[in-house]
VMD Tcl script that builds the backbone (N, CA, C; Angstrom):
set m [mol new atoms 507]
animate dup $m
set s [atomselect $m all]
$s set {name element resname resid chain x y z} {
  {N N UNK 1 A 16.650 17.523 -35.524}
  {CA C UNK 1 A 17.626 18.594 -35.467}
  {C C UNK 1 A 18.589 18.314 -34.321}
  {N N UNK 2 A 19.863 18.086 -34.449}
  {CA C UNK 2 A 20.898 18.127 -33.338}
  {C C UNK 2 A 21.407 19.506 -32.590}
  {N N UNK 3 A 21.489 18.816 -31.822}
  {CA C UNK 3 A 21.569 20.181 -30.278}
  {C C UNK 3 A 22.992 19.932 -30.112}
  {N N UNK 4 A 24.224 19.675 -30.923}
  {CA C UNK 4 A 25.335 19.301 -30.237}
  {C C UNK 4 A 26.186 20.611 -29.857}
  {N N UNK 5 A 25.765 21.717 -29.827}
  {CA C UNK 5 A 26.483 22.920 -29.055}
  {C C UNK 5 A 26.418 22.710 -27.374}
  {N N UNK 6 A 24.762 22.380 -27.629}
  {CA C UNK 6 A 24.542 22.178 -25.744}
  {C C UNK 6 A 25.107 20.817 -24.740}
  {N N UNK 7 A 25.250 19.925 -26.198}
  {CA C UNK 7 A 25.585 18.403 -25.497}
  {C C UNK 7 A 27.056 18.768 -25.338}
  {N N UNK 8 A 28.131 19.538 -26.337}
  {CA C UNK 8 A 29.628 19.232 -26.438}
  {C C UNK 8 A 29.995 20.508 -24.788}
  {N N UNK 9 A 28.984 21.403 -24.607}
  {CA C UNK 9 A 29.204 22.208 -23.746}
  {C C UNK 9 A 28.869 21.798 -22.261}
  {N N UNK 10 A 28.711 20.227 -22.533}
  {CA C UNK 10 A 28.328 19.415 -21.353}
  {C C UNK 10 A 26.887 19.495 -20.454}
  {N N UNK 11 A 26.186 20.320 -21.481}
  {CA C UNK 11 A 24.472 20.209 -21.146}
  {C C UNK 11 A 23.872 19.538 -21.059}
  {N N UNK 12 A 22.626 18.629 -20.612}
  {CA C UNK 12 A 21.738 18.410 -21.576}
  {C C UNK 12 A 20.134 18.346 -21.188}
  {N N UNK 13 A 19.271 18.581 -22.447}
  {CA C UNK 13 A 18.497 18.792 -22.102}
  {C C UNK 13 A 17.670 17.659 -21.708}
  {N N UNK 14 A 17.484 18.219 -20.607}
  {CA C UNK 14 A 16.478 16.735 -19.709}
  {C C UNK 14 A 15.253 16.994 -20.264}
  {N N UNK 15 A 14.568 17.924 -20.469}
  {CA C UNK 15 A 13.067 17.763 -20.739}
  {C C UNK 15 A 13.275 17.172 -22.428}
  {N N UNK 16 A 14.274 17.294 -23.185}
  {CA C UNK 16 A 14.300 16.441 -24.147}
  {C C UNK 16 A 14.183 14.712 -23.872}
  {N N UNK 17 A 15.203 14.690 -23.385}
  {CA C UNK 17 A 15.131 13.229 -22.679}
  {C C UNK 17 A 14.302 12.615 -21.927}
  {N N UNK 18 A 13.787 13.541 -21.058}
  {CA C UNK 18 A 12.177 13.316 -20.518}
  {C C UNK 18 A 11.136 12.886 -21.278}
  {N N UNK 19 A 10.807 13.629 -22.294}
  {CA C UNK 19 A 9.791 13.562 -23.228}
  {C C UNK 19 A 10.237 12.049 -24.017}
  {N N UNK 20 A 11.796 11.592 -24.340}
  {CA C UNK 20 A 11.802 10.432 -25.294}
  {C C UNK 20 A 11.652 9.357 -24.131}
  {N N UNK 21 A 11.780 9.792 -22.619}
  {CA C UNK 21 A 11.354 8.367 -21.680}
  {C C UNK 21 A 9.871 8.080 -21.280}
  {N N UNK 22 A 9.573 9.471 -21.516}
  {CA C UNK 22 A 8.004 9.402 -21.602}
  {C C UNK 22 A 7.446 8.487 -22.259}
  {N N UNK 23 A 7.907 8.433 -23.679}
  {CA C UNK 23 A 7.072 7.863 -24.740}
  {C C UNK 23 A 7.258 6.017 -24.406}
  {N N UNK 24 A 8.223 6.017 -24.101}
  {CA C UNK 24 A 8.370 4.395 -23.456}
  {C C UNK 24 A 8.060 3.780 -22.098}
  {N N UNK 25 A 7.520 4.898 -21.531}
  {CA C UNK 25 A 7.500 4.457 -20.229}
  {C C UNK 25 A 8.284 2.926 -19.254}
  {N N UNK 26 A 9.416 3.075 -18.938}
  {CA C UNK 26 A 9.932 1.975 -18.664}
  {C C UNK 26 A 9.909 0.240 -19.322}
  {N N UNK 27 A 9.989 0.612 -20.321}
  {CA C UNK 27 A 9.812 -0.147 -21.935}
  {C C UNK 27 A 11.271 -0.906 -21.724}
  {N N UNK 28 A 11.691 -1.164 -21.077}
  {CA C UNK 28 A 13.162 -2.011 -21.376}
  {C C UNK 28 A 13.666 -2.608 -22.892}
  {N N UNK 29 A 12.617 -3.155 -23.202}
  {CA C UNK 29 A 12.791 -3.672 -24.622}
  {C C UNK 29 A 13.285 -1.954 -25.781}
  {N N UNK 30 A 12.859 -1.111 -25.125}
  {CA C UNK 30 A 13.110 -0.012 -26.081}
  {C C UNK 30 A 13.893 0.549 -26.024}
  {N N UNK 31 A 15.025 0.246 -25.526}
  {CA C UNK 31 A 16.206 0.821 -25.005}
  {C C UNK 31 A 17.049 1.356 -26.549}
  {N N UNK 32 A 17.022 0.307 -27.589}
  {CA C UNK 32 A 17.782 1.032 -28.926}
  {C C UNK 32 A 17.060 2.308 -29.771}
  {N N UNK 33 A 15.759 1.844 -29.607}
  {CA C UNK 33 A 14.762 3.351 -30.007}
  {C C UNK 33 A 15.011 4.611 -28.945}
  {N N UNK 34 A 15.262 4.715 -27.805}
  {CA C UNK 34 A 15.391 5.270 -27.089}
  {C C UNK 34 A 16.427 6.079 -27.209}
  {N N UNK 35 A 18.023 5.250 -27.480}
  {CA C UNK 35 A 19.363 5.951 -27.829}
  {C C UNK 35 A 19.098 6.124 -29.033}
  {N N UNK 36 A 18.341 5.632 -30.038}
  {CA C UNK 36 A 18.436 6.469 -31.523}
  {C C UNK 36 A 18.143 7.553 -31.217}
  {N N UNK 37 A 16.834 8.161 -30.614}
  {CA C UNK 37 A 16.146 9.431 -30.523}
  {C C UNK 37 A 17.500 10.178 -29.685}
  {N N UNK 38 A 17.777 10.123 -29.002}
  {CA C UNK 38 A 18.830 10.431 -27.618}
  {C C UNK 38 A 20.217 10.686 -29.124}
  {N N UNK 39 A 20.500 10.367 -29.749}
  {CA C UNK 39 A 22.157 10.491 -30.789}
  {C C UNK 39 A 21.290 11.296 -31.477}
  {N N UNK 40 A 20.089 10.983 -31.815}
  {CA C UNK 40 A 19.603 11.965 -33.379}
  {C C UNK 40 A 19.459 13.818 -32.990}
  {N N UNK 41 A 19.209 13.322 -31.789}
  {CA C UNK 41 A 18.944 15.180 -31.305}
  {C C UNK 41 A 20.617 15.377 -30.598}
  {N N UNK 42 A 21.076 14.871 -30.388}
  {CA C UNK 42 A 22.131 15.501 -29.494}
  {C C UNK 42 A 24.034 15.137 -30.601}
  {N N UNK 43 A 23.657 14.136 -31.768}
  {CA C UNK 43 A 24.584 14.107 -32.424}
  {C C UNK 43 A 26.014 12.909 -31.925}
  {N N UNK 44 A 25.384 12.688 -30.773}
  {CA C UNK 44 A 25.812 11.375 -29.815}
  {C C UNK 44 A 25.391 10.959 -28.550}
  {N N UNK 45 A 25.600 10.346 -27.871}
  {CA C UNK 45 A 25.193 10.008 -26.925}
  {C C UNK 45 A 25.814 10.428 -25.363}
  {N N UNK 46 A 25.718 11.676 -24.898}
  {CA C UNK 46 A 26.287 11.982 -23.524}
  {C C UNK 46 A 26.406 11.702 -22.355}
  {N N UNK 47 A 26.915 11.231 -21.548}
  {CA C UNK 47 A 26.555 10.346 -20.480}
  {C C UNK 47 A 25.897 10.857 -19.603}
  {N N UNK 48 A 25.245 12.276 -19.443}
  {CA C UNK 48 A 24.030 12.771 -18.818}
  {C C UNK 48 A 22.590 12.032 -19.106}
  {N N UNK 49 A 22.776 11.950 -20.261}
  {CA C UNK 49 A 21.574 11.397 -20.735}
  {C C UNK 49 A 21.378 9.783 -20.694}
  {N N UNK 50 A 22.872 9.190 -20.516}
  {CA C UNK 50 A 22.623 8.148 -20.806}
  {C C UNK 50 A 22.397 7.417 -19.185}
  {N N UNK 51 A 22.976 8.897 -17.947}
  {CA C UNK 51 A 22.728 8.326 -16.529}
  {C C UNK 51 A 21.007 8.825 -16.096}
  {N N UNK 52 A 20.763 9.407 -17.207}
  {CA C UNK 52 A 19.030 9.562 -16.658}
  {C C UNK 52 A 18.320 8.447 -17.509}
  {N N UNK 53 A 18.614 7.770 -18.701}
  {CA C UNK 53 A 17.986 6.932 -18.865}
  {C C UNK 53 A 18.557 5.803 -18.283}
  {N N UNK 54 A 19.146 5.336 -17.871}
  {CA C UNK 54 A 19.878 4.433 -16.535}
  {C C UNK 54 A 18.904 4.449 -15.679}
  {N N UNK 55 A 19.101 6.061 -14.828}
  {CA C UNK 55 A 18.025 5.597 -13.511}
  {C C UNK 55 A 16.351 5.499 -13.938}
  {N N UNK 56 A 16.197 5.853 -15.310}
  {CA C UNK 56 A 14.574 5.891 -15.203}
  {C C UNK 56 A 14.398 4.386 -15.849}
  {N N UNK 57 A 15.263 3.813 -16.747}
  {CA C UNK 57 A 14.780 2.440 -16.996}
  {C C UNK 57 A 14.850 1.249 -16.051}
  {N N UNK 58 A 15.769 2.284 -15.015}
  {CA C UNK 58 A 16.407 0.907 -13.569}
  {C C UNK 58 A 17.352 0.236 -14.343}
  {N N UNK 59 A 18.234 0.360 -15.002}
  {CA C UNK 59 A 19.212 -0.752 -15.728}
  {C C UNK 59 A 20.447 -0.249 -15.728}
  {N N UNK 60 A 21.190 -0.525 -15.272}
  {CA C UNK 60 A 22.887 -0.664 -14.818}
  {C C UNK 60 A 23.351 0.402 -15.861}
  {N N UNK 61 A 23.948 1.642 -15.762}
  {CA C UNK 61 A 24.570 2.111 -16.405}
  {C C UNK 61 A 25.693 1.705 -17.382}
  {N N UNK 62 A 26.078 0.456 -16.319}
  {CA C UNK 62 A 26.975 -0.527 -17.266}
  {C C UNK 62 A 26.509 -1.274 -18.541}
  {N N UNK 63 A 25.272 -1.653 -18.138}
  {CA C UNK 63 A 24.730 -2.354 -18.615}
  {C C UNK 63 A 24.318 -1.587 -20.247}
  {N N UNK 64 A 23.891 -0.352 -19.973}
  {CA C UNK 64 A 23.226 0.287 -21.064}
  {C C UNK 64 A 23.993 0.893 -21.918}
  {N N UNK 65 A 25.486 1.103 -21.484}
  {CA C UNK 65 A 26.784 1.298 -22.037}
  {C C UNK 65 A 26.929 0.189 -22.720}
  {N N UNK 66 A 27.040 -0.578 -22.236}
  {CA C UNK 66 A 27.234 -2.095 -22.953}
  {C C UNK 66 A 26.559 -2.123 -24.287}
  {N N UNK 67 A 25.191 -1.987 -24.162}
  {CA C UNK 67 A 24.163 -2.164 -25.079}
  {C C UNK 67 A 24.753 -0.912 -26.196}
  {N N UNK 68 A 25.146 0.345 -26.425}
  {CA C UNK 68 A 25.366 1.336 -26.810}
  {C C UNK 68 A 26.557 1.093 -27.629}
  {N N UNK 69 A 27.433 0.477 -27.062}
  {CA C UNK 69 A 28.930 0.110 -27.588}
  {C C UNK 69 A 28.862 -0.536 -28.535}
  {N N UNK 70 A 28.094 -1.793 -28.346}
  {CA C UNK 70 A 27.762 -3.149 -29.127}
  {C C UNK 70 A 27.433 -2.802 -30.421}
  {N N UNK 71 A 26.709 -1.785 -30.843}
  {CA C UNK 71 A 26.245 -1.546 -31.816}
  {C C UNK 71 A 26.960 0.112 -32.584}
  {N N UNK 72 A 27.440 -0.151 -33.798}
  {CA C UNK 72 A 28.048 0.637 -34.685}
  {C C UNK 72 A 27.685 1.823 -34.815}
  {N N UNK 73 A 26.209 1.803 -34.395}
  {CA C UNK 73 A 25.467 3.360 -35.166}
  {C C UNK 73 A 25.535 4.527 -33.769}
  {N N UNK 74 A 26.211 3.786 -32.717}
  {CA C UNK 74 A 25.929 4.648 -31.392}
  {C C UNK 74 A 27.586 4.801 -31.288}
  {N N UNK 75 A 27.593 6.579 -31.259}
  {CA C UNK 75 A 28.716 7.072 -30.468}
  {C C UNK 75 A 28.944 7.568 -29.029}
  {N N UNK 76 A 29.673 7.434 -28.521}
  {CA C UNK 76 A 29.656 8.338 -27.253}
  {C C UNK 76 A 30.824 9.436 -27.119}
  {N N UNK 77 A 31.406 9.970 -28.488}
  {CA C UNK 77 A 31.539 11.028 -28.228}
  {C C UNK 77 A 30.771 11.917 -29.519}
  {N N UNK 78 A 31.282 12.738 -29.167}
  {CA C UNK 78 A 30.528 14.095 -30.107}
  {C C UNK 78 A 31.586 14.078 -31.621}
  {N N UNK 79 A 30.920 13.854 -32.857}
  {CA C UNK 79 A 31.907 14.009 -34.375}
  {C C UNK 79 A 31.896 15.694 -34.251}
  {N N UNK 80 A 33.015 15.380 -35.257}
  {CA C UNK 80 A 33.223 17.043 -35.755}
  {C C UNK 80 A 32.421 17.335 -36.634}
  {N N UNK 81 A 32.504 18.795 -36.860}
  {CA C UNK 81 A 31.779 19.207 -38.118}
  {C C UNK 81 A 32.082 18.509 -39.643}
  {N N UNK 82 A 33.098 18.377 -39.636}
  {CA C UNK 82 A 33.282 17.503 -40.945}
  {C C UNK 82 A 33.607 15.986 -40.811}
  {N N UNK 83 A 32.771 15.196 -41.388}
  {CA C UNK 83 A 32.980 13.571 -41.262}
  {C C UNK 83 A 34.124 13.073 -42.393}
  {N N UNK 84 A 35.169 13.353 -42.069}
  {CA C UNK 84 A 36.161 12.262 -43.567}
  {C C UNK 84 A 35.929 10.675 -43.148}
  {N N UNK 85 A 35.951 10.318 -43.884}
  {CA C UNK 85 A 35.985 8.949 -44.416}
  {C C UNK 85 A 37.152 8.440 -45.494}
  {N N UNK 86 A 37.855 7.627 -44.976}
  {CA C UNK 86 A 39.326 7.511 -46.153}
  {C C UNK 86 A 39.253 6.131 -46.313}
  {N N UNK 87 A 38.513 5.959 -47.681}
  {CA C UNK 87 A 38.569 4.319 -48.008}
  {C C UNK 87 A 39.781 3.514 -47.637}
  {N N UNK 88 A 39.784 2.280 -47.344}
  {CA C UNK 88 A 41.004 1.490 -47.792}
  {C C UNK 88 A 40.934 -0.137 -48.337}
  {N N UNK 89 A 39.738 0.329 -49.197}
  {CA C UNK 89 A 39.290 -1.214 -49.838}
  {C C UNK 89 A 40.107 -1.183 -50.992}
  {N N UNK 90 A 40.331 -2.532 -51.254}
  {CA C UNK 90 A 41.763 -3.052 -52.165}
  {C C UNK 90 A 41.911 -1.951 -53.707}
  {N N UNK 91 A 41.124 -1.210 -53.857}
  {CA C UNK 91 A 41.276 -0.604 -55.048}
  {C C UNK 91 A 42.228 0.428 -54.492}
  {N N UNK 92 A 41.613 1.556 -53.062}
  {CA C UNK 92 A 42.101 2.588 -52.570}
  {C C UNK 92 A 43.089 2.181 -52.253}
  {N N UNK 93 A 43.715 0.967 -51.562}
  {CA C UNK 93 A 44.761 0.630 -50.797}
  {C C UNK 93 A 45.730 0.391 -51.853}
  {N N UNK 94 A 45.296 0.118 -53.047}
  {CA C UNK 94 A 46.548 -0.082 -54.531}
  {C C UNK 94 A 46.985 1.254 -54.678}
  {N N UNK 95 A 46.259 2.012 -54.387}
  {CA C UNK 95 A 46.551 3.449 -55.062}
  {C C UNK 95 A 46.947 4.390 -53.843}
  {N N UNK 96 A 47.259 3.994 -52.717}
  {CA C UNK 96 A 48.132 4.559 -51.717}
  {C C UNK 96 A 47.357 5.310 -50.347}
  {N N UNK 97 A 45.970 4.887 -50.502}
  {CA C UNK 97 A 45.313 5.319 -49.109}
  {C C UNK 97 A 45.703 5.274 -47.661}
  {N N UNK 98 A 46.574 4.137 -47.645}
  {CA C UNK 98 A 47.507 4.243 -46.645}
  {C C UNK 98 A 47.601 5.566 -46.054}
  {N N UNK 99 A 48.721 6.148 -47.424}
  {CA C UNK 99 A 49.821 7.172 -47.213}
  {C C UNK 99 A 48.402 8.757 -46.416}
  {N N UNK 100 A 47.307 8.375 -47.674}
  {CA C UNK 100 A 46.333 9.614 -47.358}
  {C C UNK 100 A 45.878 9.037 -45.449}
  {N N UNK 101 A 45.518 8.032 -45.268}
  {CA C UNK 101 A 45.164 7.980 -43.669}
  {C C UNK 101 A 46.397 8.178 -43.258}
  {N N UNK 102 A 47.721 8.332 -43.213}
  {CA C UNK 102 A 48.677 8.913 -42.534}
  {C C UNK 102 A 48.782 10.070 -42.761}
  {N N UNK 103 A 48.759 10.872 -43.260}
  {CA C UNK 103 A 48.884 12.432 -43.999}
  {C C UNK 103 A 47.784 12.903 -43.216}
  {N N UNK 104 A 46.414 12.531 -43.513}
  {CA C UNK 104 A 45.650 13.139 -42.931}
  {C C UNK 104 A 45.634 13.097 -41.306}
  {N N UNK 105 A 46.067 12.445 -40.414}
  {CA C UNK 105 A 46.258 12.204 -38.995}
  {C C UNK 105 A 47.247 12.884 -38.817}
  {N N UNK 106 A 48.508 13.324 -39.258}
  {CA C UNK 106 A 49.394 13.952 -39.515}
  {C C UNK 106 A 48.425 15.256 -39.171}
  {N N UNK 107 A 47.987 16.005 -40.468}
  {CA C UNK 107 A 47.078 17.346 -40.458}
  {C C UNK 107 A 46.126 17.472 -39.517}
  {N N UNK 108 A 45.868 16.620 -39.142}
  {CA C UNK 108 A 44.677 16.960 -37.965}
  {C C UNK 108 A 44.683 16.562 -36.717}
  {N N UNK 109 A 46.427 15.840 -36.699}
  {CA C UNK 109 A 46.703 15.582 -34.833}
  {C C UNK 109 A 45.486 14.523 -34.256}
  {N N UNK 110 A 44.665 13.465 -35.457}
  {CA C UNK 110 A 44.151 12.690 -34.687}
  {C C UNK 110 A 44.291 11.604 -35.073}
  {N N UNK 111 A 43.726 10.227 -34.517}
  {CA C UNK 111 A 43.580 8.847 -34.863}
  {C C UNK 111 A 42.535 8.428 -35.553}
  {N N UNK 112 A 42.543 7.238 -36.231}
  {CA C UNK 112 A 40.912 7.122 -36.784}
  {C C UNK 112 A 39.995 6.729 -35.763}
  {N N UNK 113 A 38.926 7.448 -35.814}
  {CA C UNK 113 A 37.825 7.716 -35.084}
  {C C UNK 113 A 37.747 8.432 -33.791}
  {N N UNK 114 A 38.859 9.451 -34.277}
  {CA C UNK 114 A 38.811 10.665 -33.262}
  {C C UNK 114 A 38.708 11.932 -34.032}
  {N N UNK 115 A 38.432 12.820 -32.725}
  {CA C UNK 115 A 38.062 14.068 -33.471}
  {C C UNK 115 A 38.497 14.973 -32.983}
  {N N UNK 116 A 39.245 16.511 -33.919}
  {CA C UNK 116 A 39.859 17.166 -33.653}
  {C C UNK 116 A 39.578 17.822 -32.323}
  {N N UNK 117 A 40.522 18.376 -31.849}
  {CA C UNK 117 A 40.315 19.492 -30.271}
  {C C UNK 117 A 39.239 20.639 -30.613}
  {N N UNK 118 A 39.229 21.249 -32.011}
  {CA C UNK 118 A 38.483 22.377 -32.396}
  {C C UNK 118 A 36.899 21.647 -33.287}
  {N N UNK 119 A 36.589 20.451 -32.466}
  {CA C UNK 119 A 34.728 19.697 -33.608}
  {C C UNK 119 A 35.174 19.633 -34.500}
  {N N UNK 120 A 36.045 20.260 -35.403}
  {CA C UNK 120 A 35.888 20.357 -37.005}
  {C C UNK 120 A 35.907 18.910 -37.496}
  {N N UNK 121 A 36.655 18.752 -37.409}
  {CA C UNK 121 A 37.154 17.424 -37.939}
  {C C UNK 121 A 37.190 15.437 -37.519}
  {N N UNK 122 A 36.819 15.199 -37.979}
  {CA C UNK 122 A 36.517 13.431 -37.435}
  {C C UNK 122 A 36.780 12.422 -38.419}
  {N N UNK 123 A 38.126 12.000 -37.827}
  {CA C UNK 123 A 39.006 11.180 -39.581}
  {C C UNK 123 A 38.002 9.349 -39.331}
  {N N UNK 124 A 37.549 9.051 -39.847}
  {CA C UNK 124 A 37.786 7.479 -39.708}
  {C C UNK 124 A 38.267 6.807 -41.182}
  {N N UNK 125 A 38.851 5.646 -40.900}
  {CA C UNK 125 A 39.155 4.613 -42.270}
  {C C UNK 125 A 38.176 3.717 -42.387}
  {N N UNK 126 A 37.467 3.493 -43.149}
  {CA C UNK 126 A 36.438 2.529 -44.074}
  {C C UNK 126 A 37.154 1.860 -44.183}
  {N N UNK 127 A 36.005 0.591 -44.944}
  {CA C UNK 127 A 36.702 -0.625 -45.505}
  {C C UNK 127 A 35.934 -0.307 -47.320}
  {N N UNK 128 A 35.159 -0.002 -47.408}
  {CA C UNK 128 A 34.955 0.680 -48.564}
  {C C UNK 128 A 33.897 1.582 -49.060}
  {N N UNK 129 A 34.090 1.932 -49.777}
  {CA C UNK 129 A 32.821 3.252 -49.977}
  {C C UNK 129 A 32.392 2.774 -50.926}
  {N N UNK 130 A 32.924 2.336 -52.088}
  {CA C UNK 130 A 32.066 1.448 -53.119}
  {C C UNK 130 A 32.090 2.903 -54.102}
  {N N UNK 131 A 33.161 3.798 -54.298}
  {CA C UNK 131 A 33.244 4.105 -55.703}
  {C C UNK 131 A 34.937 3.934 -55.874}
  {N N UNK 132 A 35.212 2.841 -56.497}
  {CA C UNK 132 A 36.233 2.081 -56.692}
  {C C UNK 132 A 37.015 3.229 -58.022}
  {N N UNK 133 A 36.535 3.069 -59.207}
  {CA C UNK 133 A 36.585 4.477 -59.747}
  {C C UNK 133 A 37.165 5.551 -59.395}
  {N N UNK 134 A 36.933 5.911 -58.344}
  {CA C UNK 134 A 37.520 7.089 -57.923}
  {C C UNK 134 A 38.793 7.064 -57.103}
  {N N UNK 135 A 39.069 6.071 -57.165}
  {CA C UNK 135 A 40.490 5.776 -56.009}
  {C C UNK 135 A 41.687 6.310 -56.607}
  {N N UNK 136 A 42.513 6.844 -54.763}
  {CA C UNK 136 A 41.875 6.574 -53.536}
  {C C UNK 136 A 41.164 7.890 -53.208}
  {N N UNK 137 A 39.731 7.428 -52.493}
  {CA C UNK 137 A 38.628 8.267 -52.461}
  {C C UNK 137 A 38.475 8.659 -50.960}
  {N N UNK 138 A 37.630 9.637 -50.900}
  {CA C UNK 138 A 37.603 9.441 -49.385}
  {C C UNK 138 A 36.151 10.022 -49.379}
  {N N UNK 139 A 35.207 10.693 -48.222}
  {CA C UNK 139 A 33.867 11.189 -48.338}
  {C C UNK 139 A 34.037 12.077 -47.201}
  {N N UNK 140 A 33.715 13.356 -47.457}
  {CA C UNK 140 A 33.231 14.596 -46.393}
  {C C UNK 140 A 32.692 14.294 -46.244}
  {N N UNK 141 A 31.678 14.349 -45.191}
  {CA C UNK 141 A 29.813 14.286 -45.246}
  {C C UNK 141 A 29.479 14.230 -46.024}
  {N N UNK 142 A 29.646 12.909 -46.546}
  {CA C UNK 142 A 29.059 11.686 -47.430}
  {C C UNK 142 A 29.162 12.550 -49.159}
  {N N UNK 143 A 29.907 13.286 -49.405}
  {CA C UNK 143 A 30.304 13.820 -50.389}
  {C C UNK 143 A 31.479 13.287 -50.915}
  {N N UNK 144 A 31.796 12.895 -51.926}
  {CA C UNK 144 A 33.242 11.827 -52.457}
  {C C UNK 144 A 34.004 12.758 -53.304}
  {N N UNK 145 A 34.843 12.363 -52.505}
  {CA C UNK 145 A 35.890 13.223 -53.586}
  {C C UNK 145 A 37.582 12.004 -53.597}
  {N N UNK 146 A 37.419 11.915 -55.121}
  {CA C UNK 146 A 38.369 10.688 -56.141}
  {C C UNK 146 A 39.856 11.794 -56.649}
  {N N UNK 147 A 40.580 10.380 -56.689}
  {CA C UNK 147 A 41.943 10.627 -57.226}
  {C C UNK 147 A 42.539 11.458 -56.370}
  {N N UNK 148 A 42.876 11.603 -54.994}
  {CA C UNK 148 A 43.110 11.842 -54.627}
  {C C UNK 148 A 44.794 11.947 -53.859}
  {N N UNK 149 A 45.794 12.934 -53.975}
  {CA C UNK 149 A 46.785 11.895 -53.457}
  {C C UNK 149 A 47.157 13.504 -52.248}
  {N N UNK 150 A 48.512 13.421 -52.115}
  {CA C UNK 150 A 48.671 14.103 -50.543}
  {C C UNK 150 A 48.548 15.860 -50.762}
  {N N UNK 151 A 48.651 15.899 -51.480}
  {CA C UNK 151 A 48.503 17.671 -51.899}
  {C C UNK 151 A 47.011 17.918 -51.942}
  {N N UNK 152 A 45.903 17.196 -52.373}
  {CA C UNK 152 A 44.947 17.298 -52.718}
  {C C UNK 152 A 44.044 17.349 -51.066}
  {N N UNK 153 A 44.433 16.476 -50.130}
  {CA C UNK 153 A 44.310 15.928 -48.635}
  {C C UNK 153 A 44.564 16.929 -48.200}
  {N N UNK 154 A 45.424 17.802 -47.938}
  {CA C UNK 154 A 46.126 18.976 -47.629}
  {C C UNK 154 A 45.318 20.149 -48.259}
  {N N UNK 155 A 45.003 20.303 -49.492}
  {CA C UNK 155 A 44.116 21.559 -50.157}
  {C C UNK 155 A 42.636 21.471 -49.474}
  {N N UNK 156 A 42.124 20.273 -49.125}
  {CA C UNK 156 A 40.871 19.982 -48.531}
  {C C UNK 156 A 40.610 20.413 -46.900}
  {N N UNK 157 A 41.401 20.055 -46.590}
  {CA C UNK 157 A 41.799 20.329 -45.010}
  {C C UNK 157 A 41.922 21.585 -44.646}
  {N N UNK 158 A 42.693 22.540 -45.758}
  {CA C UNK 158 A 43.343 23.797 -45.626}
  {C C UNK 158 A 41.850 24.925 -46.167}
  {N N UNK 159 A 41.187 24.318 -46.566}
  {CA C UNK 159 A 40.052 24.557 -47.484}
  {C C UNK 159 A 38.787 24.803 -46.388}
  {N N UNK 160 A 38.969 23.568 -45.529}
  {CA C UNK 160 A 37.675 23.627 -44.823}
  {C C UNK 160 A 37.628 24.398 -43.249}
  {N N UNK 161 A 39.135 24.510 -43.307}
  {CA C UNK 161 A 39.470 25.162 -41.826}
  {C C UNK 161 A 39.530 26.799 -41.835}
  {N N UNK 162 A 40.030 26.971 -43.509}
  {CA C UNK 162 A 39.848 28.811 -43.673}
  {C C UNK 162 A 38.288 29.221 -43.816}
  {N N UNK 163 A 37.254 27.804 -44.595}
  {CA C UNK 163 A 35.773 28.133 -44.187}
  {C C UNK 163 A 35.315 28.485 -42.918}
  {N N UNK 164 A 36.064 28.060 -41.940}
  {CA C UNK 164 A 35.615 27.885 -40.410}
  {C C UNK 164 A 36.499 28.772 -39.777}
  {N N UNK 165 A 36.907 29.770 -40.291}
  {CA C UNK 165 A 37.745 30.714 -39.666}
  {C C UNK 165 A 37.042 31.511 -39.020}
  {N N UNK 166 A 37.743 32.181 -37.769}
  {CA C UNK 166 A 37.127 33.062 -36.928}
  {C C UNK 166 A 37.299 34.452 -37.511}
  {N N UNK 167 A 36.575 35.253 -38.233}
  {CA C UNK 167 A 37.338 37.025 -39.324}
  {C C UNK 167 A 38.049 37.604 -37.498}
  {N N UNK 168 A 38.734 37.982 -37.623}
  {CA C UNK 168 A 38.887 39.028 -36.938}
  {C C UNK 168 A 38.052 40.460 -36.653}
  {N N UNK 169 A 38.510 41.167 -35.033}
  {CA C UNK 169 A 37.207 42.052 -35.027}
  {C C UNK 169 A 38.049 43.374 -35.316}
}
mol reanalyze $m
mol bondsrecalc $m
mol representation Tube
mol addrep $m
């Protein structure tokens, strides 16, 4: 279960992190099991957590940054609530995905692999999603949605932000 209210509010919980340094006890070799557990509860990797497993493994903060970066599956910031994904493998890119990764950065004021000011939102561009079929496609949280062109990008966006509306009191 991810805790990312307490991590994005600049918390974190040490006795969580305690308990996953526990289990390794200065295990150096376990340093990628360590940040899996550390992203899976917190939804990324915070640099609170990543300066207490620093001083408890003894290993260069640099160093363990390093190690963190290197590898694809570790973020160090916090995604939004919604993950888009906007193919641009040669099927999507025939059929104008381009235009949708510009449109959509456009609508949401970000770059690929950033994420909106309000969590919601976290654009990145793929290289493919592998339903060719559906182009150009893109994936919410891992949900696909095909044939897509700039009105449709726009109904989705407009769609998921009136879900996440604050009602008035």
């Amino acid at each position: 279960m991810t805790n990312m209210a307490a991590a994005v509010d600049g918390e974190v919980d040490i006795a969580y992190v305690r308990e996953v340094l526990d289990k390794y006890q200065d295990a150096r070799g376990a340093v990628i099991p360590i940040l899996q557990k550390v992203q899976t509860h917190y939804g990324y990797l915070p640099r609170a957590a990543l300066e207490m497993i620093s001083h408890t493994l003894r290993m260069p903060l640099a160093h363990l940054v390093g190690v963190a970066s290197f590898y694809a599956q570790f973020r160090m910031t916090p995604r939004g609530k919604y993950m888009m994904k906007i193919c641009c493998g040669t099927a999507c890119h025939v059929k104008g995905s381009a235009k949708l990764v510009e449109k959509t950065a456009e609508l949401l004021d970000v770059n690929h692999g950033q994420t909106t000011r309000d969590k919601l939102f976290t654009m990145e561009r793929v290289a493919c999603i592998g339903a060719c079929s559906l182009a150009p496609v893109i994936t919410v949280n891992d949900e696909a949605v095909g044939y897509l062109d700039m009105e449709g990008i726009e109904d989705i966006i407009h769609k998921l932000r009136d879900e996440n509306a604050i009602a008035p009191k």
